[in-house]
PDB file as gemmi writes it, atoms N, CA and C in Angstrom:
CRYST1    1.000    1.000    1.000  90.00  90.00  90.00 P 1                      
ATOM      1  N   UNK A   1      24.602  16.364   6.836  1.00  0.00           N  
ATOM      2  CA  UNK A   1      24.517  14.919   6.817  1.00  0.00           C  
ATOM      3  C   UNK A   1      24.477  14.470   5.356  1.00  0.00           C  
ATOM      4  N   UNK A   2      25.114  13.334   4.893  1.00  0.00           N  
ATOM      5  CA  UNK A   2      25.354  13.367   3.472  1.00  0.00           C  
ATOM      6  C   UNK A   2      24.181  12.197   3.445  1.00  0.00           C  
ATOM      7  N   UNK A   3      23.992  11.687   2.002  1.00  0.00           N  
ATOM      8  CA  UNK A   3      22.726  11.324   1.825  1.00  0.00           C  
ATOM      9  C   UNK A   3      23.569   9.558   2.125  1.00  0.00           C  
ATOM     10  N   UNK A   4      24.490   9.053   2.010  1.00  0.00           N  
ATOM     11  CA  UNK A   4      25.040   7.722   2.889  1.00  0.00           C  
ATOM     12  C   UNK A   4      24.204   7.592   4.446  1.00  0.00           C  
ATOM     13  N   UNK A   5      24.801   8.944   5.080  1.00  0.00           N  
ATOM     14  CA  UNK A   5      24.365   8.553   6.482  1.00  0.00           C  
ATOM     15  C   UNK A   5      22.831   8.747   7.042  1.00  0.00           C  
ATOM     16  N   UNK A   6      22.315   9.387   5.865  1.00  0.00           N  
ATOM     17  CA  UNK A   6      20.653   9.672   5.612  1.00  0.00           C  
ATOM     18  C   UNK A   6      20.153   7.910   5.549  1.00  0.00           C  
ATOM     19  N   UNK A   7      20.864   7.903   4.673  1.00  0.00           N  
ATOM     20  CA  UNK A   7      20.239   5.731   3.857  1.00  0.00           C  
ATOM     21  C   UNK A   7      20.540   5.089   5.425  1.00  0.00           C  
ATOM     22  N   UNK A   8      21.706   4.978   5.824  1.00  0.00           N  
ATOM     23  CA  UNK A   8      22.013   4.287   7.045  1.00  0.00           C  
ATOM     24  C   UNK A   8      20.819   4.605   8.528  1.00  0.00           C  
ATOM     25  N   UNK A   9      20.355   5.516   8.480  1.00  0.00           N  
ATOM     26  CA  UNK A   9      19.917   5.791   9.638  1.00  0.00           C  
ATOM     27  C   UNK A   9      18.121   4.881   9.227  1.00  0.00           C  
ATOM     28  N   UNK A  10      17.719   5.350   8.185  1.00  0.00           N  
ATOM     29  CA  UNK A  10      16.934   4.814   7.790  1.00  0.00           C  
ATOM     30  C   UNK A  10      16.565   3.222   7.145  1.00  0.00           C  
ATOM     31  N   UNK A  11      17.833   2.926   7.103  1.00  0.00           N  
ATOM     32  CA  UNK A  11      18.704   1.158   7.210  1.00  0.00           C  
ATOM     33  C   UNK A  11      17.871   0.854   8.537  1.00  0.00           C  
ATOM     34  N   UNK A  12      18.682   1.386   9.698  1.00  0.00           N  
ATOM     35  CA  UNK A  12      18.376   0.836  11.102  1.00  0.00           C  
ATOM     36  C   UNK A  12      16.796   0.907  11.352  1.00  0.00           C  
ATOM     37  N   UNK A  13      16.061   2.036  10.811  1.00  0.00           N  
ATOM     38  CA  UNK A  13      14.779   2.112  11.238  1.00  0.00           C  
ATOM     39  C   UNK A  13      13.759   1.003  10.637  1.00  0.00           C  
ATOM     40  N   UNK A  14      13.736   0.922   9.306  1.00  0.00           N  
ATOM     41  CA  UNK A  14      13.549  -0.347   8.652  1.00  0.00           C  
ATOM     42  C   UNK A  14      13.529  -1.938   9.245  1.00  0.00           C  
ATOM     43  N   UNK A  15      15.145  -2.479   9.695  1.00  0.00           N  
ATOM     44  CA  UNK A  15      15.128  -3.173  10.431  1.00  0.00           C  
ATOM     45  C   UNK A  15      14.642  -3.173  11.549  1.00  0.00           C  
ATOM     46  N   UNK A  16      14.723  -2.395  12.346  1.00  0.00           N  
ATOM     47  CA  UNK A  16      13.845  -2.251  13.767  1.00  0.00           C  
ATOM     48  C   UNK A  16      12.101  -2.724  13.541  1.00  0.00           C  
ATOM     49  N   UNK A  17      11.700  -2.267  12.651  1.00  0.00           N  
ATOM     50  CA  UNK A  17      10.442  -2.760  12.200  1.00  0.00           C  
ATOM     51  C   UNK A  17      10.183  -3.853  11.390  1.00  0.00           C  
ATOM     52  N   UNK A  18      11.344  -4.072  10.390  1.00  0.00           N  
ATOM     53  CA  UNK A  18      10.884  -5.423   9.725  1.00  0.00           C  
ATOM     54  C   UNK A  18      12.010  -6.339  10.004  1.00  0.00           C  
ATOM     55  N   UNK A  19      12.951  -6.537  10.709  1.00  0.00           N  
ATOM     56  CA  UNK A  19      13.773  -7.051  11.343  1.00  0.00           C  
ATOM     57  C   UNK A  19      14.976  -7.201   9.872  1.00  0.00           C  
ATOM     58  N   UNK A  20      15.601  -7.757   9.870  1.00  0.00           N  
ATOM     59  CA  UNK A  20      16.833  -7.461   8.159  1.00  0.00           C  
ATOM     60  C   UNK A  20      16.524  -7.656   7.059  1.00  0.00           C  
ATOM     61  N   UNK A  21      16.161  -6.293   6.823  1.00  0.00           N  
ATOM     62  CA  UNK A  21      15.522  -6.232   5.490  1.00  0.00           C  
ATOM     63  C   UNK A  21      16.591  -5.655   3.945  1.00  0.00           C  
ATOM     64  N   UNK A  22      16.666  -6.532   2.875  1.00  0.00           N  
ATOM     65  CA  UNK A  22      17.423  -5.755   2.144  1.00  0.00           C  
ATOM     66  C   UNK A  22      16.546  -4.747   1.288  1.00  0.00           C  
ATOM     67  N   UNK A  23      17.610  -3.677   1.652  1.00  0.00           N  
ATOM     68  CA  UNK A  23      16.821  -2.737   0.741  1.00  0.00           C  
ATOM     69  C   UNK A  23      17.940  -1.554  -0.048  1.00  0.00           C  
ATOM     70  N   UNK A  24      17.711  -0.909  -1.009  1.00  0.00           N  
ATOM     71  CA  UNK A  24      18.209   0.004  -2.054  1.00  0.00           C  
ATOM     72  C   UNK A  24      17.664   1.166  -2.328  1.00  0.00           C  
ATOM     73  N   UNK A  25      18.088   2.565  -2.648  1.00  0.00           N  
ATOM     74  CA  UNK A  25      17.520   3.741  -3.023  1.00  0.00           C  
ATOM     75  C   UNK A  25      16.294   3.178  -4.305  1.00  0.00           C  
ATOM     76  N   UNK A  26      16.314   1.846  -4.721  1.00  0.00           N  
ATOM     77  CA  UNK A  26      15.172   1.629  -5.590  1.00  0.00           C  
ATOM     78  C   UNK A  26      13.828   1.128  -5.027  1.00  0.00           C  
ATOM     79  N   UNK A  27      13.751   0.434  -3.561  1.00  0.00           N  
ATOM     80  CA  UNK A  27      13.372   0.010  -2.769  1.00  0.00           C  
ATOM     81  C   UNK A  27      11.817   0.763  -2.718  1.00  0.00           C  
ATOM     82  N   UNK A  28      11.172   0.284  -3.143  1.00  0.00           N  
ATOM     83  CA  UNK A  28       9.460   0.696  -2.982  1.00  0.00           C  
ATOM     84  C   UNK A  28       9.177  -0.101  -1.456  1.00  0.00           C  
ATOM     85  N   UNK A  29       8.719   0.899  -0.382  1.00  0.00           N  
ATOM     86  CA  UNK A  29       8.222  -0.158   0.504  1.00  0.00           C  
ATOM     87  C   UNK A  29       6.894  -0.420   0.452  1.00  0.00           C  
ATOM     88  N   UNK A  30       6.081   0.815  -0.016  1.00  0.00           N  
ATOM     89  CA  UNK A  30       4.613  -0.285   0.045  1.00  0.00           C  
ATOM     90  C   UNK A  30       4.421  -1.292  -1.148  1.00  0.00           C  
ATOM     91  N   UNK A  31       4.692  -0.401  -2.173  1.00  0.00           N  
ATOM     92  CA  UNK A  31       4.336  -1.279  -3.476  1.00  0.00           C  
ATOM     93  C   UNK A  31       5.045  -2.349  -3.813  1.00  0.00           C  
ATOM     94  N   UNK A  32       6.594  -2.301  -3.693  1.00  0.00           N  
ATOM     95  CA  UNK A  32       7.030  -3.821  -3.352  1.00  0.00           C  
ATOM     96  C   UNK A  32       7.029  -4.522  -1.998  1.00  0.00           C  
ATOM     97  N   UNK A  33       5.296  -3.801  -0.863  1.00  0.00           N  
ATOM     98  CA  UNK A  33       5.027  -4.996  -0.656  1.00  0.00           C  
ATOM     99  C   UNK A  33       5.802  -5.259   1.040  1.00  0.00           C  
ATOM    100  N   UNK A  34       6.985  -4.781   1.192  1.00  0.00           N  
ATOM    101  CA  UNK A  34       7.546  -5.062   2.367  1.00  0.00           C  
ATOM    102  C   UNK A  34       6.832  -4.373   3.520  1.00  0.00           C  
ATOM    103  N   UNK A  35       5.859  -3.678   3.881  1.00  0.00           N  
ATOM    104  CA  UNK A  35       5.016  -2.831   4.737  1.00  0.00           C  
ATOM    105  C   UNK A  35       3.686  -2.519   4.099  1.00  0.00           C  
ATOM    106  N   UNK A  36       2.602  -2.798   5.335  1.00  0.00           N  
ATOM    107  CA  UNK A  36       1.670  -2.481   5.255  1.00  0.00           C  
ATOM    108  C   UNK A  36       1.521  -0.959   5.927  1.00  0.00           C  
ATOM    109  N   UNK A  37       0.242  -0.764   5.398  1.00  0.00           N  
ATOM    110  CA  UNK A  37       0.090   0.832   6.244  1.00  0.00           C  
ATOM    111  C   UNK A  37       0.347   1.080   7.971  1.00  0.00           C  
ATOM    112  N   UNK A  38       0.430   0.193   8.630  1.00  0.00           N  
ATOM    113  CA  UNK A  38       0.524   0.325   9.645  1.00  0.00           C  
ATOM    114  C   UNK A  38       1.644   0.830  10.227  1.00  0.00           C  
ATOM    115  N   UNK A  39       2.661  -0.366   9.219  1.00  0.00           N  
ATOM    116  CA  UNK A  39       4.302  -0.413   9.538  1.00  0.00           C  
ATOM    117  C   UNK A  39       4.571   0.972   9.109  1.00  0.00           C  
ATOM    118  N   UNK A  40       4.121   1.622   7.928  1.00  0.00           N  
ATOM    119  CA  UNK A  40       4.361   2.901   7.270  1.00  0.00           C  
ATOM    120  C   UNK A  40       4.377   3.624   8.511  1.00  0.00           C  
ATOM    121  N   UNK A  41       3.309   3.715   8.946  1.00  0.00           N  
ATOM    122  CA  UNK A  41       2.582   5.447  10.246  1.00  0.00           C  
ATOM    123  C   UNK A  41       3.921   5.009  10.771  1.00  0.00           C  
ATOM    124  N   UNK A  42       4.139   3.748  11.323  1.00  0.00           N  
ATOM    125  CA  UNK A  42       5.538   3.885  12.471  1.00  0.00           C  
ATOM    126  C   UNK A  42       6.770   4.423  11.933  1.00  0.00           C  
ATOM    127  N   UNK A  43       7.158   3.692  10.691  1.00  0.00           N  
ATOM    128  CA  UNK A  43       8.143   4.455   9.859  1.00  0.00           C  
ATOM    129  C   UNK A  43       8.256   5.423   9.545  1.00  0.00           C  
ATOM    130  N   UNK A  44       7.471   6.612   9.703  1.00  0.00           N  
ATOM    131  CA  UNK A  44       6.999   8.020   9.245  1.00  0.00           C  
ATOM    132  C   UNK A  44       7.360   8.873  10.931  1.00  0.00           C  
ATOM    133  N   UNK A  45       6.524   7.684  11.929  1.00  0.00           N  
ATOM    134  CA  UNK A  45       6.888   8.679  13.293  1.00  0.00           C  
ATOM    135  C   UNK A  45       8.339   8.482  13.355  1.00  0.00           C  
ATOM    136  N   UNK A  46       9.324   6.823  13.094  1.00  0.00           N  
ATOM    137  CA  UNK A  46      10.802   7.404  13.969  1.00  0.00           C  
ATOM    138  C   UNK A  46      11.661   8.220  13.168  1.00  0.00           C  
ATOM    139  N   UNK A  47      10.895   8.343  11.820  1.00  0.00           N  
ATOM    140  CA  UNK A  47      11.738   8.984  11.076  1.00  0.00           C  
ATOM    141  C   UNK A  47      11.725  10.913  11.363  1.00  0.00           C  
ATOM    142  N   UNK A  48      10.278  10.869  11.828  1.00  0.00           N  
ATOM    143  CA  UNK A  48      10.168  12.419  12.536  1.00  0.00           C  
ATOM    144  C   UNK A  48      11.102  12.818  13.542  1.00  0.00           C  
ATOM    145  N   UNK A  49      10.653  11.826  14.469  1.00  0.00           N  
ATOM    146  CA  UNK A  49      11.716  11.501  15.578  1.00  0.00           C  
ATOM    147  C   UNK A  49      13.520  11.714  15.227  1.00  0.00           C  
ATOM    148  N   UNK A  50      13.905  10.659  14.487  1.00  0.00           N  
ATOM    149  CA  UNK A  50      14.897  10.874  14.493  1.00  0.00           C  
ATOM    150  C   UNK A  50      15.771  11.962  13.786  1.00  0.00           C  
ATOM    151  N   UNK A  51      14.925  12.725  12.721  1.00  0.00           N  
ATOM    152  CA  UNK A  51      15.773  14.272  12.143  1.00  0.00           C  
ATOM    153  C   UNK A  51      14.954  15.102  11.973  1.00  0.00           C  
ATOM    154  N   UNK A  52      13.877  14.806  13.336  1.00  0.00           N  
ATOM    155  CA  UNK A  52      13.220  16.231  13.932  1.00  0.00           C  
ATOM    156  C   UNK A  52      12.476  16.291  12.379  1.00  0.00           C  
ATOM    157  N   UNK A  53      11.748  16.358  12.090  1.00  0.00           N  
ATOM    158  CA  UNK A  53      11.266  16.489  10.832  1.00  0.00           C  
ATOM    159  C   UNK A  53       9.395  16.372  11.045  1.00  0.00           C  
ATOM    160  N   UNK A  54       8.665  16.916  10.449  1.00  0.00           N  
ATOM    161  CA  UNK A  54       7.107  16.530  10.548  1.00  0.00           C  
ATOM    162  C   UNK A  54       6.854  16.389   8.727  1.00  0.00           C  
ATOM    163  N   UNK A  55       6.193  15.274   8.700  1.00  0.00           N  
ATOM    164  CA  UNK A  55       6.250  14.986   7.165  1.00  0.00           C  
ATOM    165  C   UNK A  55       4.601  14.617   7.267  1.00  0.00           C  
ATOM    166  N   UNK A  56       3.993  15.592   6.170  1.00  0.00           N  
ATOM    167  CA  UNK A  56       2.441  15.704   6.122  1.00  0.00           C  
ATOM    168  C   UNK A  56       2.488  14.459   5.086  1.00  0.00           C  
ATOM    169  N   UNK A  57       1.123  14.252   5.067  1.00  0.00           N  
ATOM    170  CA  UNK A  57       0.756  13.224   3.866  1.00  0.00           C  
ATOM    171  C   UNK A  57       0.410  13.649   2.740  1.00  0.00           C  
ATOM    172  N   UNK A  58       0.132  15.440   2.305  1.00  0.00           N  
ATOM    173  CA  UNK A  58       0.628  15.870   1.365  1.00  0.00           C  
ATOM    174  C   UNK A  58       2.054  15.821   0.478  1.00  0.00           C  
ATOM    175  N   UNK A  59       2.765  15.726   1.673  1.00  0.00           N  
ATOM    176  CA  UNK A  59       4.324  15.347   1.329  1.00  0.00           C  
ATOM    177  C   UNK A  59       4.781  14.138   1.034  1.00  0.00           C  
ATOM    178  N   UNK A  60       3.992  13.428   1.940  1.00  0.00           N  
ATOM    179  CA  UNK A  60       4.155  11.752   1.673  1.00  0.00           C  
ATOM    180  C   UNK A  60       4.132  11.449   0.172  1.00  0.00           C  
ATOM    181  N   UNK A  61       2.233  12.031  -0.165  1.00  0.00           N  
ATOM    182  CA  UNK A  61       2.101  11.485  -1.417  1.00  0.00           C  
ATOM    183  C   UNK A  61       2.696  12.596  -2.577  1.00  0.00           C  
ATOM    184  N   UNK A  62       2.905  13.620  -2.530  1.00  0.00           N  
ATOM    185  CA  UNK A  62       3.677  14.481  -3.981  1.00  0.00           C  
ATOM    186  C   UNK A  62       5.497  14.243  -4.111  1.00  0.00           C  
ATOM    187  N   UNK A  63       5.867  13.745  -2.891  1.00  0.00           N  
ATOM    188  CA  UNK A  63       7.323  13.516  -2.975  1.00  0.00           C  
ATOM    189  C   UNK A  63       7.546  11.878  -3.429  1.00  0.00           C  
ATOM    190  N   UNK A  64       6.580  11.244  -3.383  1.00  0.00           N  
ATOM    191  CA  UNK A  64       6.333   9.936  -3.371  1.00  0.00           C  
ATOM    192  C   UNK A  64       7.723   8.731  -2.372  1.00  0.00           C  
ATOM    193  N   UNK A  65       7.311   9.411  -1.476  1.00  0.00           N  
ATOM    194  CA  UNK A  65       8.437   8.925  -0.283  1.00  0.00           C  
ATOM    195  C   UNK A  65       8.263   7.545   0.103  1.00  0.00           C  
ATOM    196  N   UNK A  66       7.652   7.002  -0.472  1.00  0.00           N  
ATOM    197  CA  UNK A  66       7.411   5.283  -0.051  1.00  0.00           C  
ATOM    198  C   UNK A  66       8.474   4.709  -0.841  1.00  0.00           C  
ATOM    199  N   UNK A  67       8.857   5.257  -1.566  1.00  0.00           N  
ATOM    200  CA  UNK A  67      10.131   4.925  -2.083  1.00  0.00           C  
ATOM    201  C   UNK A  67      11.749   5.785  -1.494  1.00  0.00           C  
ATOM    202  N   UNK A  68      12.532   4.828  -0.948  1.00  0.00           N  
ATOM    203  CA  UNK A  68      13.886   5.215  -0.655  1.00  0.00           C  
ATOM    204  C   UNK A  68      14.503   5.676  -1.022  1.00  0.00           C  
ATOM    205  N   UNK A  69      15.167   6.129  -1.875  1.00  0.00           N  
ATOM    206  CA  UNK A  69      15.800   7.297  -2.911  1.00  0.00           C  
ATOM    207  C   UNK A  69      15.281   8.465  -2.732  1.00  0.00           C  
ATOM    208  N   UNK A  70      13.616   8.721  -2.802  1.00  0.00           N  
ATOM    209  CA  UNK A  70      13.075   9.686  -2.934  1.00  0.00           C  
ATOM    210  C   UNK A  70      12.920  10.490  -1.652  1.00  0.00           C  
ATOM    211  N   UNK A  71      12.977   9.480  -0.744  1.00  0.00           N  
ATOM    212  CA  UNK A  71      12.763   9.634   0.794  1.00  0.00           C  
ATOM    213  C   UNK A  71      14.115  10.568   1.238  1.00  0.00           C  
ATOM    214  N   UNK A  72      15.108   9.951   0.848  1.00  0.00           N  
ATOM    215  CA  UNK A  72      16.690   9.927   1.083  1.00  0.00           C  
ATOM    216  C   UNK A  72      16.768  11.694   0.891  1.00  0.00           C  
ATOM    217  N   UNK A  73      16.047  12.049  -0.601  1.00  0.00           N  
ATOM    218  CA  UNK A  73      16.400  13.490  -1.073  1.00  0.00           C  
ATOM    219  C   UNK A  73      15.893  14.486  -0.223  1.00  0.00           C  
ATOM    220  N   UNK A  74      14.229  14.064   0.123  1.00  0.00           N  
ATOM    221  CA  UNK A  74      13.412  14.534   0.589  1.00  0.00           C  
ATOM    222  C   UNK A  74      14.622  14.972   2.054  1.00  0.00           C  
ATOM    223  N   UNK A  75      14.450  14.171   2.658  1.00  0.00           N  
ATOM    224  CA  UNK A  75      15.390  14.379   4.201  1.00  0.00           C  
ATOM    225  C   UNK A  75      16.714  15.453   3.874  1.00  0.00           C  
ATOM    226  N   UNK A  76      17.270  15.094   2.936  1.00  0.00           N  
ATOM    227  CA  UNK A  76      18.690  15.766   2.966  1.00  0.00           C  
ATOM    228  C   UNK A  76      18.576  17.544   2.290  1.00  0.00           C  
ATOM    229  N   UNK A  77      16.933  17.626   2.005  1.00  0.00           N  
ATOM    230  CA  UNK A  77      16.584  18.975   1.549  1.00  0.00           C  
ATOM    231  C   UNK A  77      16.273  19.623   2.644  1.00  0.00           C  
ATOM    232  N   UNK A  78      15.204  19.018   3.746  1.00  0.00           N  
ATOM    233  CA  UNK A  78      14.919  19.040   4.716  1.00  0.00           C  
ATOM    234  C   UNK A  78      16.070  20.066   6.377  1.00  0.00           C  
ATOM    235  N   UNK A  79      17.080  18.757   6.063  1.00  0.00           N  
ATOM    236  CA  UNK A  79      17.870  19.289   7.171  1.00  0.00           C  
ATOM    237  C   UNK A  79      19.439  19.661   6.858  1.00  0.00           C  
TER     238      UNK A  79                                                      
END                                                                             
């Protein structure tokens, strides 16, 4: 899966939760603010969900995956 259709899948999950949201591989979601912790846990489960993946909060916080880019790499190392 190339890291396009990585961003896209995670496009849709985003919106599903914050309804059309623009966002970029620069895209901070907590720190700029667009999700609270809550929205995060959900964003963390469909993202398990959707490429089979279990992402600890060790991983959360040393990969610093609240950011999109970083998230993007993280996944495409992953699977």
């Amino acid at each position: 899966m190339t890291n396009e259709e990585i961003f896209g899948k995670l496009k849709v999950i985003i919106d599903d939760i914050l309804g059309n949201t623009e966002i970029n591989l620069e895209t901070a979601l907590i720190e700029g603010g667009l999700m609270d912790s809550l929205e995060l846990i959900n964003y963390l489960t469909q993202i398990e969900e959707t490429f089979g993946l279990n992402i600890s909060m060790d991983e959360l916080i040393e990969h610093q995956l609240g950011k999109i880019g970083n998230l993007v790499k993280f996944i495409g190392g992953k699977i």
